[in-house]
C-alpha positions, 0 to 999 in steps of 0.5 A: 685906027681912030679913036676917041675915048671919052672919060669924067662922066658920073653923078653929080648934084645939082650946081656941081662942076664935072670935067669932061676929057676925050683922048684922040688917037690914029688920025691928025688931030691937030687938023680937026675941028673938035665938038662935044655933042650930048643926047638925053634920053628920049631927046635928039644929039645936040651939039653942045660945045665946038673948037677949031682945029688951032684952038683959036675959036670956040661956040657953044649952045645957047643953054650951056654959055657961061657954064661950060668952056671946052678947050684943047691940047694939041700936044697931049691930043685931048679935048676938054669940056669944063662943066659948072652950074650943072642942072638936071637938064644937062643928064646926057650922054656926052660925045666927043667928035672930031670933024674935018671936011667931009671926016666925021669920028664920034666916041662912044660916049659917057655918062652924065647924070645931075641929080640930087 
């Protein structure tokens, strides 16, 4: 059974620093490309930050470069998404996926919330 179950989400002020992490289980994760999505409320899922399957490259939306840096263990399974400088502007559920050909998983989401 596939899963991924996000976790780290919470409260936080404005210029704080959370961790995201997401564990993958039940399919090869190692072969997947991994990505961080987030949806605001009232706003359509964006993709926030990706990394390819070795781990080799990454990219991230314009709004979160230089703030954020997503990496991967793929020995533990996890996916990681280091969040700095956070605005108010970055409030969203974050969702972890995992992406290969034409294979889509999504989490369930965690809650963000950057407020003062």
């Amino acid at each position: 059974q596939v899963q991924l179950a996000e976790s780290g989400g919470g409260l936080v002020q404005p210029g704080g620093s959370l961790r995201l992490s997401c564990a993958a289980s039940g399919f090869s994760f190692r072969q997947y490309d991994m990505r961080w999505y987030r949806q605001a409320p009232g706003k359509e899922r964006e993709l926030v930050a990706g990394i390819t399957s070795a781990g080799g490259s990454a990219n991230y939306a314009d709004s979160v470069k230089g703030r954020f840096t997503v990496s991967r263990d793929n020995v533990k399974n996890t996916v990681s998404l280091q969040m700095k400088s956070l605005r108010p502007e970055d409030t969203a559920v974050y969702y972890c996926n995992a992406g290969r050909r034409s294979l889509m998983y999504w989490g369930k989401g965690t809650l963000v919330t950057v407020s003062s």
